[in-house]
FIPASE-473860 format. One record per residue: x, y, z of N, C-alpha, C, O in turn; residue in one letter; residue number from 1. Coordinates in pm, 1 decimal, m for minus. Each point is the difference from the previous one (the first is absolute). Example, Ala and Ser with C-alpha at 12.3 -4.5 7.8 and 13.67 -1.06 7.14 Angstrom:
REM residues 2
((1319.0 m569.0 780.0) (m89.0 119.0 0.0) (90.0 120.0 0.0) (103.6 m1.9 66.5) "a" 1)
((m138.6 106.9 m138.5) (82.0 119.0 6.0) (m77.0 109.0 73.0) (50.9 110.8 16.9) "s" 2)
//
This chain:
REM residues 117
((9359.7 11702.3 9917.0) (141.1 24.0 3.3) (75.6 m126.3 36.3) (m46.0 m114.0 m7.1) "x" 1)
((172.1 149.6 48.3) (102.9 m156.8 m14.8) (117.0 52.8 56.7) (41.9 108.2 m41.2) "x" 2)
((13.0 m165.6 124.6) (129.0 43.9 99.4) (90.5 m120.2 m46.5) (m46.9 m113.6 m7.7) "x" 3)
((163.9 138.8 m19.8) (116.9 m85.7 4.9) (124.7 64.4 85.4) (m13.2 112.6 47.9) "x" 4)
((152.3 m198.2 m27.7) (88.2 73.6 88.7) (116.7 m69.0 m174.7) (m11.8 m83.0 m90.1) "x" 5)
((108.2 184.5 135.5) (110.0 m32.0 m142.8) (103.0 46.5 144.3) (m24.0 90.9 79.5) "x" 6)
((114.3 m163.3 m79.3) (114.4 6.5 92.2) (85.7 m101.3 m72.2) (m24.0 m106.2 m57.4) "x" 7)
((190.7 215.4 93.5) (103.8 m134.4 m61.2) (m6.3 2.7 m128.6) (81.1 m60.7 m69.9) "x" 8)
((m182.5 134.7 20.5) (14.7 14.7 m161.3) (m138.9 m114.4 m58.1) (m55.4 19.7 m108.2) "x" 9)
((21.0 m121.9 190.3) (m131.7 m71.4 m3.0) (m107.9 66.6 26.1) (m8.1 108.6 57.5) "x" 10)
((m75.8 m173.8 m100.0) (m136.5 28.0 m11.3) (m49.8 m131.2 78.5) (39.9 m116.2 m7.1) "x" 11)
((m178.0 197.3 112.6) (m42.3 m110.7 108.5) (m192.0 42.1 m50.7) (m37.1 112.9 m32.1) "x" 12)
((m28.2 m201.7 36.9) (m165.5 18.3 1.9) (m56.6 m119.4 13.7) (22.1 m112.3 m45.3) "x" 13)
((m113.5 168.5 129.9) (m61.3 m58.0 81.5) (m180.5 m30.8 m96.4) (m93.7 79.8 m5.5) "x" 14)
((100.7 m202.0 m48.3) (m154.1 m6.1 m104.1) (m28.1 m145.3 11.3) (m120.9 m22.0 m8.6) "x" 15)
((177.7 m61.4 21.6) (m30.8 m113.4 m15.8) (98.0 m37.8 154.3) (107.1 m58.6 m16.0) "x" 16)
((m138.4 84.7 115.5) (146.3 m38.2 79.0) (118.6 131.4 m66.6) (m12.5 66.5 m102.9) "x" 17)
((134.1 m63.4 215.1) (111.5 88.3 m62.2) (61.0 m32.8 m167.1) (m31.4 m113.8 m35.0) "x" 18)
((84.5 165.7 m36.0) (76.5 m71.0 m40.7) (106.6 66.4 m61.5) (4.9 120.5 24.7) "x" 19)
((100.2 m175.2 m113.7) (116.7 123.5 m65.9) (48.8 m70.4 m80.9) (m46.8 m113.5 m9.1) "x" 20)
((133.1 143.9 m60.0) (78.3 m60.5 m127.6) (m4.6 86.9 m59.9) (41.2 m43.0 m107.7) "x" 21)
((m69.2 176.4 89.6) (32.3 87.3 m85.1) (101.9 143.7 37.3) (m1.1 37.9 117.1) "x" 22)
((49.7 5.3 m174.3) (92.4 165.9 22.9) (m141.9 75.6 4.0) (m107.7 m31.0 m50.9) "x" 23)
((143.6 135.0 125.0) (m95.8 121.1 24.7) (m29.7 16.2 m116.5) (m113.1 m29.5 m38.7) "x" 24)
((220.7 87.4 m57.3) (m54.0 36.9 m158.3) (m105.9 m89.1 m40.9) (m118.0 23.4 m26.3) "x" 25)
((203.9 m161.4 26.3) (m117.8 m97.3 m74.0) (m121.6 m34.0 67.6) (m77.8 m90.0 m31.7) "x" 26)
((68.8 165.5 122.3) (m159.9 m50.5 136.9) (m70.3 134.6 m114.4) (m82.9 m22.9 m88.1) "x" 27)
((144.0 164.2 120.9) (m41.5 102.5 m92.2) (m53.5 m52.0 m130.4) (m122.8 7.4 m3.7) "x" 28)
((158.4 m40.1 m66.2) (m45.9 m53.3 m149.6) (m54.0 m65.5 m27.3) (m76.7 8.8 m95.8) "x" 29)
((87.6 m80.9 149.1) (m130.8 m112.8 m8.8) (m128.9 20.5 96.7) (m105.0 m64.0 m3.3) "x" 30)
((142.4 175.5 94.7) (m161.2 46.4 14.2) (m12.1 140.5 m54.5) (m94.2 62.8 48.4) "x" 31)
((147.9 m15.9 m113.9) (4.2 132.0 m86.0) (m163.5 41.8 m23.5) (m40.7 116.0 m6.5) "x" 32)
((m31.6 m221.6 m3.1) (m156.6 6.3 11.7) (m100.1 102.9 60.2) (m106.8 51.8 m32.6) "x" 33)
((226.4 m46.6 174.5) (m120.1 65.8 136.2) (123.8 76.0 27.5) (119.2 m30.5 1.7) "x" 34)
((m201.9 165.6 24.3) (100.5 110.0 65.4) (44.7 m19.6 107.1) (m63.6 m78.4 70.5) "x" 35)
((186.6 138.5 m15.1) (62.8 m65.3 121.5) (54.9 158.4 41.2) (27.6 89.7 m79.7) "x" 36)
((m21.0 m84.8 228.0) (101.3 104.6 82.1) (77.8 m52.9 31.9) (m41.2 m111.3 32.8) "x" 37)
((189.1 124.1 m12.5) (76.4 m72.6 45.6) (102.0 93.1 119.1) (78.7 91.9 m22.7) "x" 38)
((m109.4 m144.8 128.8) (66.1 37.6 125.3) (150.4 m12.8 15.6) (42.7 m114.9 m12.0) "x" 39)
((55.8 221.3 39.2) (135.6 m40.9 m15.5) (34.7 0.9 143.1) (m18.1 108.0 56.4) "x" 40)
((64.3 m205.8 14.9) (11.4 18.1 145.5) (115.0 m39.6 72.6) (48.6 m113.1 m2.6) "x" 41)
((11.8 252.7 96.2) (142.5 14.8 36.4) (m6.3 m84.2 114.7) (m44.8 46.4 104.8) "x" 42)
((91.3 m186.8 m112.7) (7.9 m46.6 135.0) (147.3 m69.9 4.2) (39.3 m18.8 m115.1) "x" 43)
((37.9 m17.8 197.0) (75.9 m59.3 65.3) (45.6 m94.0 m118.0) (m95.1 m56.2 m54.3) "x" 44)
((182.8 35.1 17.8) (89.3 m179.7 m67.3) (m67.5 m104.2 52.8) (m47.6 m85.6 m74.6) "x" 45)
((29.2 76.1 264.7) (20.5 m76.4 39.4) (m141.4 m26.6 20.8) (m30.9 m112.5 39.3) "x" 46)
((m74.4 213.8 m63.5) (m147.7 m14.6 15.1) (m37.5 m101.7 m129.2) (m54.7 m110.2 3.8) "x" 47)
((108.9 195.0 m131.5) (m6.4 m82.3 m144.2) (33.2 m128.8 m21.1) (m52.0 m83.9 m73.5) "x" 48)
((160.1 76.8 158.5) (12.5 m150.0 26.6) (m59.5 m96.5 62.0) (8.9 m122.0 m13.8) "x" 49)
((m75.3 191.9 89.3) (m67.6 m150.6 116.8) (m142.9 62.4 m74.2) (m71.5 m96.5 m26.9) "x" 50)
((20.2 198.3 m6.1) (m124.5 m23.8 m132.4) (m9.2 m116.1 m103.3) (m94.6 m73.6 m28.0) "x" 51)
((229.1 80.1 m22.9) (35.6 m71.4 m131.3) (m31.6 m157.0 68.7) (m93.9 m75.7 m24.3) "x" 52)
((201.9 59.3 112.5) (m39.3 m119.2 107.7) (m92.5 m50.2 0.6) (m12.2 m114.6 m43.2) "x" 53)
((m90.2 188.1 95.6) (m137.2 m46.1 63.8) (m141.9 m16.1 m179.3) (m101.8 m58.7 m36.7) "x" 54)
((186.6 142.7 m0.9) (m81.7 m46.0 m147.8) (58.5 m97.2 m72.8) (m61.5 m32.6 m101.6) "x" 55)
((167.6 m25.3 125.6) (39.4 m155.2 m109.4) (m54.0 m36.3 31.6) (m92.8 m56.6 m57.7) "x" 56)
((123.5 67.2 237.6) (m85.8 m149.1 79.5) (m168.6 m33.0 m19.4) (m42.8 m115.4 m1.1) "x" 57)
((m56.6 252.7 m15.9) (m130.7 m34.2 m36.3) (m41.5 m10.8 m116.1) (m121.4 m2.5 m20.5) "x" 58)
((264.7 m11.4 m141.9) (m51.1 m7.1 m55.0) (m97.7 m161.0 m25.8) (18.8 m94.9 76.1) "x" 59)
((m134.0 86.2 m208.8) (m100.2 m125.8 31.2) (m80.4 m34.9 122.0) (m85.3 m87.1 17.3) "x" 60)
((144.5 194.9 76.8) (m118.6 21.4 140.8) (m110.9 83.3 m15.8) (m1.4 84.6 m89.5) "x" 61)
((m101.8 m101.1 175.3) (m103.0 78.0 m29.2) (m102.2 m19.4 m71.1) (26.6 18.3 m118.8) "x" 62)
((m171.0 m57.7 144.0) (m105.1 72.9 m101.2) (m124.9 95.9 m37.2) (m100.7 m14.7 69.3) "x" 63)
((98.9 76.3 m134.7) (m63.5 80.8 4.8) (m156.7 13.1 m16.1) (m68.2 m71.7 m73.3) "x" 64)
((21.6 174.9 153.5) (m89.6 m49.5 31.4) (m120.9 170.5 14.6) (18.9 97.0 73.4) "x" 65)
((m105.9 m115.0 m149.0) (m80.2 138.5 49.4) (m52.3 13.2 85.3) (m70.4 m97.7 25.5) "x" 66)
((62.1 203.3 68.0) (m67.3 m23.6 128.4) (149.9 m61.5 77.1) (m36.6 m65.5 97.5) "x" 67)
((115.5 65.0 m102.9) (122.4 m82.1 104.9) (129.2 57.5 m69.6) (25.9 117.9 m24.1) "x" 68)
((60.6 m248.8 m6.5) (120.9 48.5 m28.7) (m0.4 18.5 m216.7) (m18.7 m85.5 m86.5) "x" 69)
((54.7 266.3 74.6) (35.7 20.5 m99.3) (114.5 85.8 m11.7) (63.2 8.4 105.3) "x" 70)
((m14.3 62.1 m207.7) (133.0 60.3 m82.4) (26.4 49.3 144.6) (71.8 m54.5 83.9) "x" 71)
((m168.4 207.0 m67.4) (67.2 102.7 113.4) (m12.9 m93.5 152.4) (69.2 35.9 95.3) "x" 72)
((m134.7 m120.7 m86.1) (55.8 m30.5 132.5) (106.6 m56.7 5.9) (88.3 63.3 57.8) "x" 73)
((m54.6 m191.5 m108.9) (114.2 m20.2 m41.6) (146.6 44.1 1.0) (101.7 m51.2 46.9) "x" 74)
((m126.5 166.4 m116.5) (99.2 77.1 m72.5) (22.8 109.3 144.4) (117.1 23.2 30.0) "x" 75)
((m215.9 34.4 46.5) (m43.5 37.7 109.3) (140.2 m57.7 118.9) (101.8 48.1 49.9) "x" 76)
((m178.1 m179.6 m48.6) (56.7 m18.4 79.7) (170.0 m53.8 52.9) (52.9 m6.3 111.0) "x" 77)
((m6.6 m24.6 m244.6) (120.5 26.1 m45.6) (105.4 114.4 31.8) (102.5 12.6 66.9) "x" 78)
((m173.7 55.8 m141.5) (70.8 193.3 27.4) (4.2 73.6 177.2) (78.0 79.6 52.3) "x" 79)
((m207.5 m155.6 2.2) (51.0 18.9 129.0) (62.6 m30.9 109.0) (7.5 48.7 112.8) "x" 80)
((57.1 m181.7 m192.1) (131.7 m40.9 58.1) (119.9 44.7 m2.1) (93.8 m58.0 54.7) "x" 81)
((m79.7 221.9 m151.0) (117.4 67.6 m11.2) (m55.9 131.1 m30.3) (88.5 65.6 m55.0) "x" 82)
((m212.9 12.3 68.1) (13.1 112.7 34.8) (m90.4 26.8 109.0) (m113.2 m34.5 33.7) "x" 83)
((242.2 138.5 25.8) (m73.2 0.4 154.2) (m130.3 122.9 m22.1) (m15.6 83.9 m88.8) "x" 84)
((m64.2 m116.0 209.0) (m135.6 68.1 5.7) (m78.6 m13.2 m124.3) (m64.7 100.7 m29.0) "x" 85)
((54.6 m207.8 m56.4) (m79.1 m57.3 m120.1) (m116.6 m84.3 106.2) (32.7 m73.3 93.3) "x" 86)
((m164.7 103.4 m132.6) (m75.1 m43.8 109.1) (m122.9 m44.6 m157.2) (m77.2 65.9 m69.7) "x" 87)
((113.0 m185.2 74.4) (m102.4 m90.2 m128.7) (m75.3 m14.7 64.7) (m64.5 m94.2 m46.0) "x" 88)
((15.6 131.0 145.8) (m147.6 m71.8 2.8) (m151.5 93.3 m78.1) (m40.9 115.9 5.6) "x" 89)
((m3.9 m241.4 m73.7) (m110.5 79.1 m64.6) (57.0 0.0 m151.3) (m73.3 68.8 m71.1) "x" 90)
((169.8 m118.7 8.2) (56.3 26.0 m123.4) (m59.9 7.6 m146.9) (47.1 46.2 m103.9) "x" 91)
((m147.9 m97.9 127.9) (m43.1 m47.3 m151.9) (m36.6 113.1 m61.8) (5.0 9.0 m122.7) "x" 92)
((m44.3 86.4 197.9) (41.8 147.2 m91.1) (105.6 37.4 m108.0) (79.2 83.9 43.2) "x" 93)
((m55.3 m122.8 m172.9) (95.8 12.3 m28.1) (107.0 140.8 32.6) (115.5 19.1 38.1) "x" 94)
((m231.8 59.0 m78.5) (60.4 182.3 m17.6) (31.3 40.5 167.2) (74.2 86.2 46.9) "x" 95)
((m172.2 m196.5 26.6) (12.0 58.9 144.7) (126.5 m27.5 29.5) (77.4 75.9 58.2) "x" 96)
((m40.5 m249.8 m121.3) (107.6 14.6 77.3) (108.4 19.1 m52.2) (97.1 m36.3 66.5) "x" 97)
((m69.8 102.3 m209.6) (115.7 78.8 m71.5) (27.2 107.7 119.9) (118.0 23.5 26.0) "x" 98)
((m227.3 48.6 54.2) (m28.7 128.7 65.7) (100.6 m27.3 148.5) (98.8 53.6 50.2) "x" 99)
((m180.8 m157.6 m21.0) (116.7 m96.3 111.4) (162.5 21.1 m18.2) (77.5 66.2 69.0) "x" 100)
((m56.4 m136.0 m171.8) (158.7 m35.0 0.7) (32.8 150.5 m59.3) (111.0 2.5 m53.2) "x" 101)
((m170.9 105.4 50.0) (37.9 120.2 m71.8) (51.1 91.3 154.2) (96.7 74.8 14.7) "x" 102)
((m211.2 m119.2 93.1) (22.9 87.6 109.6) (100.4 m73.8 93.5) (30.2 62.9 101.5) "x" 103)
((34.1 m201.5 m120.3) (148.7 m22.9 68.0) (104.8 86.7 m28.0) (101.1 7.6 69.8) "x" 104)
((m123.4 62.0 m175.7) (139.8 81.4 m73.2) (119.6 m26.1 m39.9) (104.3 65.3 0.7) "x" 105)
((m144.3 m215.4 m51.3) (75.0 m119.4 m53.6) (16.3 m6.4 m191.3) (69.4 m72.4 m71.4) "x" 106)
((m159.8 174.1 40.9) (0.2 20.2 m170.6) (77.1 127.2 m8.0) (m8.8 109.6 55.3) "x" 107)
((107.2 m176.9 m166.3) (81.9 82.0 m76.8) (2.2 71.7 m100.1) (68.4 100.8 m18.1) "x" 108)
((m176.1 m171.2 m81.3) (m42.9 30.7 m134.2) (m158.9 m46.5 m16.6) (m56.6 m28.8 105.5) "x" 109)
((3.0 21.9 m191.1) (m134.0 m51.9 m43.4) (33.3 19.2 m156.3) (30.4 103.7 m58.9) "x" 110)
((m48.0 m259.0 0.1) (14.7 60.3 m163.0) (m134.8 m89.6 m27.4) (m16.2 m114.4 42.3) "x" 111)
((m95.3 203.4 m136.8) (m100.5 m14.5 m82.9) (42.5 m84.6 m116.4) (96.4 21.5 m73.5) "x" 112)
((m237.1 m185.0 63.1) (84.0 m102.9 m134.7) (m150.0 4.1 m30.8) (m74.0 m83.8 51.5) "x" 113)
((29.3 172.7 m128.8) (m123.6 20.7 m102.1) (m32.8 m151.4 m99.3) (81.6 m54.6 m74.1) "x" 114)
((m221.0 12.1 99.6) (0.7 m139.8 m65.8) (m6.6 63.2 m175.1) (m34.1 98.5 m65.6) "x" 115)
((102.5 m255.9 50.6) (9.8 31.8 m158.5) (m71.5 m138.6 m121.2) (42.5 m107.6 m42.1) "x" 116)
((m152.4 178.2 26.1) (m64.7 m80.2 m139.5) (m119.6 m63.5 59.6) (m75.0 m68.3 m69.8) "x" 117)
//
């Protein structure tokens, strides 16, 4: 599996180091490849903002690494800088830790992106 954060209308992932330059849509499409869940999450302006923040700043930071730092820790540890009682530790579960950010009661929606081709 593969965790990214899309805030602000960007798209953030974490594979080579962070990185972004794309719209959510266009992060969507061009990995249209691999099925994706996508978490819709009610937090604060002001949470989204200092998220957004803290992800310019690492974008080209980071590398990844098996066994150490990959997508969900990363991405992990990000999200628990703005939702409260998000407890990443242990993340690399992907599904585990969809299960995580499911029991803050911070998701609004969940929309299914079925890979294509």
């Amino acid at each position: 599996g593969h965790t990214a954060i899309a805030v602000g209308g960007l798209a953030y992932s974490f594979e080579n180091g962070w990185s972004a330059g794309y719209t959510k849509d266009a992060y969507l499409a061009n990995n249209s490849w691999r099925a994706g869940i996508e978490l819709v999450l009610d937090v604060p302006r002001e949470d989204a903002v200092t998220l957004q923040e803290h992800l310019n700043t690492a974008v080209e930071e980071g590398l990844y690494a098996v066994g150490g730092d990959i997508c969900v820790d990363a991405t992990s540890r990000k999200l628990e800088e703005v939702l409260e009682g998000l407890d990443a530790t242990g993340s690399w579960d992907v599904i585990g830790f969809m299960e995580k950010i499911r029991q803050t009661g911070a998701v609004s929606a969940e929309i299914e992106h079925p890979a294509k081709g």
